[in-house]
MITOR-154874 format. One line per field, with one value per residue (C-alpha): residue in one letter; x, y, z. Coordinates in Angstrom, 3 decimals. Example, Ala and Ser with C-alpha at 12.3 -4.5 7.8 and 13.67 -1.06 7.14 Angstrom:
<pts>
type: [a|s]
x: [12.300|13.670]
y: [-4.500|-1.060]
z: [7.800|7.140]
</pts>
This chain:
<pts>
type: [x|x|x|x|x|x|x|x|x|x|x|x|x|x|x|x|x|x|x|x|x|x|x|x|x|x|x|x|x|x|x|x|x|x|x|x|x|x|x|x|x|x|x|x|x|x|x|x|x|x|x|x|x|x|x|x|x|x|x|x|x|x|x|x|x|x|x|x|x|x|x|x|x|x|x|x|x|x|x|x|x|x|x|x|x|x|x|x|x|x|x|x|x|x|x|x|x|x|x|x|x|x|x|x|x|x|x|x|x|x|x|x|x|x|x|x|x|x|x|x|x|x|x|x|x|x|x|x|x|x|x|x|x|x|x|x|x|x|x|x|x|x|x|x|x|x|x|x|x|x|x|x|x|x|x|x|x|x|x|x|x|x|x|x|x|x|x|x|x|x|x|x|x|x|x|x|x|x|x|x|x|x|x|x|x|x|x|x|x|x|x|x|x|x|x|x|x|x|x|x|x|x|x|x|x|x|x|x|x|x|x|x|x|x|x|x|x|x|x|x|x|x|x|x|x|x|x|x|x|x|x|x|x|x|x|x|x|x|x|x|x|x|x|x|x|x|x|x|x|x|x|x|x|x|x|x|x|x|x|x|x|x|x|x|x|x|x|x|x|x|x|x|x|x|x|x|x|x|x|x|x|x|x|x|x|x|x|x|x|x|x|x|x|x|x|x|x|x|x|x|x|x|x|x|x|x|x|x|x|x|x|x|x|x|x|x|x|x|x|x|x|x|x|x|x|x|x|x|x|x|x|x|x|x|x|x|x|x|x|x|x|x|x|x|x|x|x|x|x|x|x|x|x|x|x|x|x|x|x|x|x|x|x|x|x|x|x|x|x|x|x|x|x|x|x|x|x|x|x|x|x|x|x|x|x|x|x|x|x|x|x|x|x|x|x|x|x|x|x|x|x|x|x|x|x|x|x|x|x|x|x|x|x|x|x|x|x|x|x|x|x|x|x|x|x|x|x|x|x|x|x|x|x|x|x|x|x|x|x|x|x|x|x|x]
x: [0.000|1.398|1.865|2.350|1.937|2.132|-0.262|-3.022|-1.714|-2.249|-5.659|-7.161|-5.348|-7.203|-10.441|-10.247|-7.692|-10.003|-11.839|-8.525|-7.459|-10.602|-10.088|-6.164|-7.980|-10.863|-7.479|-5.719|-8.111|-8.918|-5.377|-4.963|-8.258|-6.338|-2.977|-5.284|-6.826|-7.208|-4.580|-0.913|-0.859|-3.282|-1.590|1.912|0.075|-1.616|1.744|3.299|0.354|0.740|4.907|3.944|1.759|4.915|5.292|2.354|0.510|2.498|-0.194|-3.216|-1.436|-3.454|-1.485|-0.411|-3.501|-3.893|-7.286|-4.772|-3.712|-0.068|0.253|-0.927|0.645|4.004|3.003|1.636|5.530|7.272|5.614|5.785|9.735|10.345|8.002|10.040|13.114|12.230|10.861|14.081|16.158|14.097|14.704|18.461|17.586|17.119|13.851|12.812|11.349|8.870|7.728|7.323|6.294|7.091|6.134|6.184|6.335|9.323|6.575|4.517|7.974|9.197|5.792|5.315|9.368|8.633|5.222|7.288|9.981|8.799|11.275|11.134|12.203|12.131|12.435|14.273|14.721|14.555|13.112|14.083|13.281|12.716|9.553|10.758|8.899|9.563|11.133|8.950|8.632|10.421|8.251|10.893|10.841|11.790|11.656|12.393|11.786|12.409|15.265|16.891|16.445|19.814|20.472|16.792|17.049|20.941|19.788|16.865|19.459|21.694|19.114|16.945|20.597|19.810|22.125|21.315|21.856|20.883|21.478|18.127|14.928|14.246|14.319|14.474|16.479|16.903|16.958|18.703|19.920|23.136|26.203|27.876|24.229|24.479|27.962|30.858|34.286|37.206|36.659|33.319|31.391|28.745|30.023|27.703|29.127|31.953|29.812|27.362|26.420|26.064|29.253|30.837|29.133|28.916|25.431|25.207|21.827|19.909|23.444|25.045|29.390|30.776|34.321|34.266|38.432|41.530|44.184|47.896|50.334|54.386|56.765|59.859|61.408|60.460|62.121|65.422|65.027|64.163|61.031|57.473|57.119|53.265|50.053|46.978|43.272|40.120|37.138|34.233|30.429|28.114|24.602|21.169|17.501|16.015|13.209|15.935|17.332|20.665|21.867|25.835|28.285|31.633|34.248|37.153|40.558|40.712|38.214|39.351|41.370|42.944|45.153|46.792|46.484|49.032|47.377|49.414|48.494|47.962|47.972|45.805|47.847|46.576|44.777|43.624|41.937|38.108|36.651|33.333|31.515|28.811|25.346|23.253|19.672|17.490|20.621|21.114|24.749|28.036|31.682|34.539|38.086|39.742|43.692|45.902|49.902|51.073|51.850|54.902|55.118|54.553|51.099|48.324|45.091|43.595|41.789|39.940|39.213|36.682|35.398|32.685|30.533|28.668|25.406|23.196|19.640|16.524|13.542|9.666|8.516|6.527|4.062|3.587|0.790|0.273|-2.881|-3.909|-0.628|-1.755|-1.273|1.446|4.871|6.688|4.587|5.962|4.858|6.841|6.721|9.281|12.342|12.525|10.399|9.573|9.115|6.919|8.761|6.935|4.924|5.030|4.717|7.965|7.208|4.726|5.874|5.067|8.002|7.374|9.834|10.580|13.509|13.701|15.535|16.343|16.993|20.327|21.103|24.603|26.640|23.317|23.116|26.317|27.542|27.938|24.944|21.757|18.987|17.321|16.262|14.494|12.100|8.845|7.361|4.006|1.240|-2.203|-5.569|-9.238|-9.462|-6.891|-4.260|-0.612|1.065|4.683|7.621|9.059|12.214|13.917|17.060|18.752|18.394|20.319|22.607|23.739|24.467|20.930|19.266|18.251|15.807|14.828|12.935|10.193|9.106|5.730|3.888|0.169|-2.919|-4.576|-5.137|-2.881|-5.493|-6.852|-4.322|-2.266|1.620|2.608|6.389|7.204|10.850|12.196|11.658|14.547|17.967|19.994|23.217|24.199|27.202|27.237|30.053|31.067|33.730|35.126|36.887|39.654|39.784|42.310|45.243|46.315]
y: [0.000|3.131|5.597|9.544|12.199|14.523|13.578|13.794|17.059|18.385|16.936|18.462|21.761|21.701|21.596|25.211|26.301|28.448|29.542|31.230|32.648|34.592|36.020|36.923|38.379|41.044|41.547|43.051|45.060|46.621|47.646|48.868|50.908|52.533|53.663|56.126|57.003|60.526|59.945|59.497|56.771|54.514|54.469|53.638|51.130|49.751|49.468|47.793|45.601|44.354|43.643|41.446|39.287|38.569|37.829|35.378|38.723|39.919|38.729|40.578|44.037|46.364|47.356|51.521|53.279|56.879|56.288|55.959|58.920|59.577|58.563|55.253|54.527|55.365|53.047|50.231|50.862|50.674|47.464|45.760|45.949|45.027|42.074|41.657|41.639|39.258|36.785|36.773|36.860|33.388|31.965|32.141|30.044|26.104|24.450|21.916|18.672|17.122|13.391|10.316|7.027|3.424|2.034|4.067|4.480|6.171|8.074|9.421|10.474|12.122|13.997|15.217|16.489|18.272|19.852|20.808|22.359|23.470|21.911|19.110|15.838|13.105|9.277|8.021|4.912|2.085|4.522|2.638|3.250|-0.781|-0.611|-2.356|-1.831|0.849|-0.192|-0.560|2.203|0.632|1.517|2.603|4.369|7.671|10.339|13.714|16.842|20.334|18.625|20.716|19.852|18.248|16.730|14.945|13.771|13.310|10.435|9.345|8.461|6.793|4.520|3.505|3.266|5.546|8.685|11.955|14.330|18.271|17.770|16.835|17.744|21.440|23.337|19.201|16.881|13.725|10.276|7.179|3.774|4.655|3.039|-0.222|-0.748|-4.448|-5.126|-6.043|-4.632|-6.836|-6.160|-7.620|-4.335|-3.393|-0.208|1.838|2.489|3.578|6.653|8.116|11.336|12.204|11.886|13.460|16.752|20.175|22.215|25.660|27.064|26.072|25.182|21.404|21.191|18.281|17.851|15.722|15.527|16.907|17.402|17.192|18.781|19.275|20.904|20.090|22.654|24.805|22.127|23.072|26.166|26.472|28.020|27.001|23.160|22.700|23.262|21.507|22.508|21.269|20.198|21.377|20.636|22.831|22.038|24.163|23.721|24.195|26.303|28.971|30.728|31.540|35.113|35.010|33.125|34.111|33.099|35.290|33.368|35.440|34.101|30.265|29.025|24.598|23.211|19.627|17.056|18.503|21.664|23.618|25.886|25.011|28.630|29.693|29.704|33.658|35.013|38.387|36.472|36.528|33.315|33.897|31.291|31.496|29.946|29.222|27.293|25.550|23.102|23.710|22.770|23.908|22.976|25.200|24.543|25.978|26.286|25.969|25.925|21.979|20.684|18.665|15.108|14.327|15.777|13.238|14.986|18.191|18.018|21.207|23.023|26.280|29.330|31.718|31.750|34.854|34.327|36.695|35.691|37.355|38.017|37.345|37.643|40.926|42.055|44.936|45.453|48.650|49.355|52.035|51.391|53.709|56.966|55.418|57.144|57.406|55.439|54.463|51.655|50.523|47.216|47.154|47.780|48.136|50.535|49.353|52.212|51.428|54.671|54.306|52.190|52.851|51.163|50.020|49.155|46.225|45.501|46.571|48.406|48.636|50.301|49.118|50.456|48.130|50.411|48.522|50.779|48.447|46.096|45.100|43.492|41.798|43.434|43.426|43.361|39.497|38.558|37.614|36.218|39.572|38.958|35.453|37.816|37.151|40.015|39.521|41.097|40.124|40.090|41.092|37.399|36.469|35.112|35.496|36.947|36.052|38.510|37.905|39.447|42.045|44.568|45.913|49.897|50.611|48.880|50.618|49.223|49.404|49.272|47.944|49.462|46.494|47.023|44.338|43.656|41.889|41.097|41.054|42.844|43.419|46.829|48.299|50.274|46.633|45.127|45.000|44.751|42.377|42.656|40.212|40.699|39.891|42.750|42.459|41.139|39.548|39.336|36.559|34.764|30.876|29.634|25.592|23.567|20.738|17.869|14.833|15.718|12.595|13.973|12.386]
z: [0.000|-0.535|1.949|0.670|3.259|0.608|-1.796|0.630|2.442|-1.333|-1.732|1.376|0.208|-2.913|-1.444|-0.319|-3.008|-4.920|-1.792|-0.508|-4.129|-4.174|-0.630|-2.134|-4.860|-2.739|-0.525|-3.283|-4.953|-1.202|-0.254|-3.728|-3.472|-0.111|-2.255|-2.727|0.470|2.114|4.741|4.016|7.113|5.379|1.595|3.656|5.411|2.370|0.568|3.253|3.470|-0.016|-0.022|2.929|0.434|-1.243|-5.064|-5.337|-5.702|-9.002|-11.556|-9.125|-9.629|-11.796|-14.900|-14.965|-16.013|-16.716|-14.831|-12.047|-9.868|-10.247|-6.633|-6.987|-10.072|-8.434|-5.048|-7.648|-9.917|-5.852|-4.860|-8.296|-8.598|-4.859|-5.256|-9.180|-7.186|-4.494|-7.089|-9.241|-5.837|-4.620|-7.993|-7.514|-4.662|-4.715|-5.586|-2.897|-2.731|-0.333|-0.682|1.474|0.394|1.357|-2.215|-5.184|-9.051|-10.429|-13.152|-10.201|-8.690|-10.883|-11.854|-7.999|-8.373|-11.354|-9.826|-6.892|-8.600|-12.046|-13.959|-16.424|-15.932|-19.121|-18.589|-21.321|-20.074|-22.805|-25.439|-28.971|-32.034|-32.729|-31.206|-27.929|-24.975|-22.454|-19.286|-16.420|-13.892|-10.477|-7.186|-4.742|-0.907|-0.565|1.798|1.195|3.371|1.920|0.230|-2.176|-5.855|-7.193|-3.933|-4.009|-7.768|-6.855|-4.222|-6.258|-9.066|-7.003|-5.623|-8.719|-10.618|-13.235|-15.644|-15.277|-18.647|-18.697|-21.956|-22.334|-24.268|-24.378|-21.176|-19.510|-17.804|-19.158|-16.982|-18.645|-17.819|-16.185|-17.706|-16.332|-14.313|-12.625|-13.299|-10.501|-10.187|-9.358|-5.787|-5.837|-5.445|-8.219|-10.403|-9.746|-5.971|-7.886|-9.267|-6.831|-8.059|-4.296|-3.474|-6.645|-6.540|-4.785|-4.523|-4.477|-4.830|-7.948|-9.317|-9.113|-9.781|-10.426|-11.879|-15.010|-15.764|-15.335|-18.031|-17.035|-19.295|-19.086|-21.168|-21.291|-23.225|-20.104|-17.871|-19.806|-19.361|-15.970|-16.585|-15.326|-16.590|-17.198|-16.856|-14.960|-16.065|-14.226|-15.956|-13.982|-15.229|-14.001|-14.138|-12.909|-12.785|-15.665|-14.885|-14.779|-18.209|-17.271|-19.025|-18.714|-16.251|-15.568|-13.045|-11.266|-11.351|-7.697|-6.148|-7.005|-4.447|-4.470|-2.138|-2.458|0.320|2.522|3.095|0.394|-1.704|-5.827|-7.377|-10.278|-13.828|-13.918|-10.976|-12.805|-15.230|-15.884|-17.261|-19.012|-19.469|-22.599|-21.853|-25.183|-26.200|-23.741|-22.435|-18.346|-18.212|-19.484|-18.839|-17.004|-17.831|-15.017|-15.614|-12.352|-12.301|-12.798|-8.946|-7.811|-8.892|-5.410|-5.474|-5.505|-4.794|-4.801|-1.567|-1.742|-4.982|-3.896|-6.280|-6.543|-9.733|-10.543|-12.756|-14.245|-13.594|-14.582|-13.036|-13.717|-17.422|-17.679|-20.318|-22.216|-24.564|-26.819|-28.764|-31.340|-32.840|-36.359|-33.874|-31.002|-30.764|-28.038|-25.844|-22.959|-19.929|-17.135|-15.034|-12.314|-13.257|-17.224|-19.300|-22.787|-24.736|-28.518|-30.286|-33.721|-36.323|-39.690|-42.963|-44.607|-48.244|-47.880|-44.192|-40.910|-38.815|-35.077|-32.943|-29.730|-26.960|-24.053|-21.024|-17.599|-14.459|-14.466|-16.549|-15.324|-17.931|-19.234|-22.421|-23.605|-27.546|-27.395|-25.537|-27.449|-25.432|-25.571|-29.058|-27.808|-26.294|-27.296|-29.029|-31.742|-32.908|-31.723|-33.862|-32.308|-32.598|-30.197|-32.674|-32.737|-35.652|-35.551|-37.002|-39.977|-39.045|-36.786|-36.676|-34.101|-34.059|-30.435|-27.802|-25.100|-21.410|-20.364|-23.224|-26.754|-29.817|-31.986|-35.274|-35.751|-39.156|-39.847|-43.000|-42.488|-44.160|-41.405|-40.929|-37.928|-35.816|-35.180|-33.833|-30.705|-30.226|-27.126|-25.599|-23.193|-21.264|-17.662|-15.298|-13.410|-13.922|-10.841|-10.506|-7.737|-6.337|-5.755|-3.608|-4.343|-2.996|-4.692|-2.705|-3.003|-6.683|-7.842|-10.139|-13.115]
</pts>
């Protein structure tokens, strides 16, 4: 029989789920109704009141209105990017997992970590293209309590014996046999105690490390020369939830810091160096190659191997939606901490140009030349009927530190005045640290 606290804690929840969202709802609407109250004391207190609800209350917000009074509009702008900041700042913060059972499925595992969490999880198990079955989902025990992501799915791994790939499916992680499954090493001992994903990686946050090789390398010209003889470089995966869409990472040479199993030091190869480390498509992992001066022959281990990685992270996806488009210029709307500005739309022989300039009160080094995710932004135009009409093509008009003008180019007939232009962009953009330590790193 199986037993799953959590399952039923979330069925009673349900029952009064709606219930309490409508309460939220009449909350919201009242303390926003008292931004603009007669007395200063009760809009302050009505602000305050709605931070306390937290982020959960980011999609209840009115939208800026010029049936707003400028007061309110200004308290709404206040409480929208401190809740936009909070929300980017707890995404930059593990996902947790809560589960107890004595007996069950892998599939209904893995679906209550992916509810939990938000991010996807694939079984890819046994998937042929020979028309083979599927292999069956093992039941297994597990209990988890406000476990942190990797670590739970880390464990859960280990114990069903299965490979873990963020090199999955779009925006997934994939789950696989894991190699060498059932077979013994010479000592008797099955592989797989040889590679517990436990005990091989370091968690930071929403961010897993886990060194994948090292690569030894001598010269011996220098050796003649008396010069520095080598080189050692560290191959460190680093993996996050998926959920997340990672901007930039980059890693100070300073703040990386290895000693051997002594106790002494292993300097950096260059400790002014700045490692950036590019992030592309929907795949949650990339590799570090971190390059350390080549050790004594004597040197067996590193035994601890610690660095700081700073990520740029951004916030909740905000909306912007213009209308009247035939007679907009200039029109600006603001959502937390980026204004997107629709500067013009005109006809361009038998396209239509729309003018857009994206500003962010701080962008940090999020928009630079090199960067690109800003142009995966989704940005369409929208018919009376609902539909989506995709761009055919875009140019980039500006790029400055904190901001971008992008030229959209559509080809429809429908007349302008009838549709509706839709920008969608993070409002914030964080910029956190993530401290890892790697240890008893073998050398080659």
């Amino acid at each position: 029989m199986i037993h799953c606290v959590l399952l039923l804690t979330s069925l009673l929840a349900g029952q009064v789920e709606n219930p309490a969202g409508e309460e939220l709802k009449s909350d919201v609407r009242r303390l926003v109704r008292q931004l603009d109250a007669a007395q200063l004391a009760q809009r302050e207190a009505a602000e305050a009141e709605l931070l306390k609800r937290g982020p959960a209350i980011l999609d209840l917000l009115p939208q800026p209105s010029e049936r707003q009074s400028a007061e309110v509009r200004q308290r709404l702008g206040r409480v929208r990017q401190k809740l936009q900041q909070l929300a980017a700042d707890n995404a930059a913060r593990s996902s947790t997992i809560t589960l107890r059972a004595d007996a069950m499925p892998l599939s209904k595992i893995l679906a209550e970590f992916q509810r939990q969490s938000g991010n996807m999880i694939v079984d890819q198990r046994g998937k042929r293209g020979d028309g083979e079955p599927e292999v069956p989902s093992p039941t297994l025990k597990v209990n988890f309590n406000k476990t942190p992501f990797w670590q739970a799915l880390d464990q859960l791994a280990d114990q069903a014996e299965l490979g873990v790939s963020p090199f999955g499916e779009k925006a997934a992680i994939s789950l696989t046999t894991r190699p060498n499954s059932g077979t013994l090493l010479p000592n008797g001992m099955p592989a797989t105690a040889r590679v517990s994903r436990v005990d091989r990686a370091c968690y930071s946050g929403p961010f897993r490390f886990e060194p994948v090789g090292i690569t030894a390398r001598r010269d011996l010209r220098g050796v003649r020369l008396g010069q520095r003889d080598g080189s050692l470089s560290v191959n460190v995966q680093i993996a996050w939830e998926p959920r997340l869409r990672i901007i930039g990472l980059t890693q100070r040479m300073a703040d990386v810091k290895a000693v051997d199993e002594k106790g002494n030091p292993l300097p950096v190869a260059d400790d002014e160096a700045q490692l950036e480390i590019p992030t592309s498509g929907d795949a949650a992992t990339v590799e570090l190659n971190l390059p350390l001066q080549l050790p004594s022959r004597d040197v067996r281990r590193i035994a601890s191997f610690k660095g700081r990685l700073q990520a740029m992270i951004p916030g909740r996806i905000e909306t912007f939606r213009f209308d009247n488009l035939a007679k907009a210029k200039n029109v600006e709307k603001r959502i937390a901490g980026v204004t997107v500005t629709l500067e013009q739309a005109s006809k361009n022989n038998d396209v239509w140009e729309i003018r857009v300039l994206v500003h962010f009160d701080d962008a940090g080094d999020a928009l630079a030349s090199h960067r690109t995710w800003i142009f995966n932004n989704d940005a369409h135009l929208e018919g009376p009927d609902g539909k989506s009409i995709a761009y055919d093509s875009f140019e980039t008009t500006a790029q400055e530190k904190n901001e971008v003008g992008v030229a959209y180019l559509f080809n429809t007939d429908q007349p302008l005045d009838k549709l509706t232009f839709v920008y969608k962009t993070p409002g914030t953009i964080v910029n956190s640290g993530f401290d890892y330590e790697l240890k008893n790193v073998e050398l080659p």
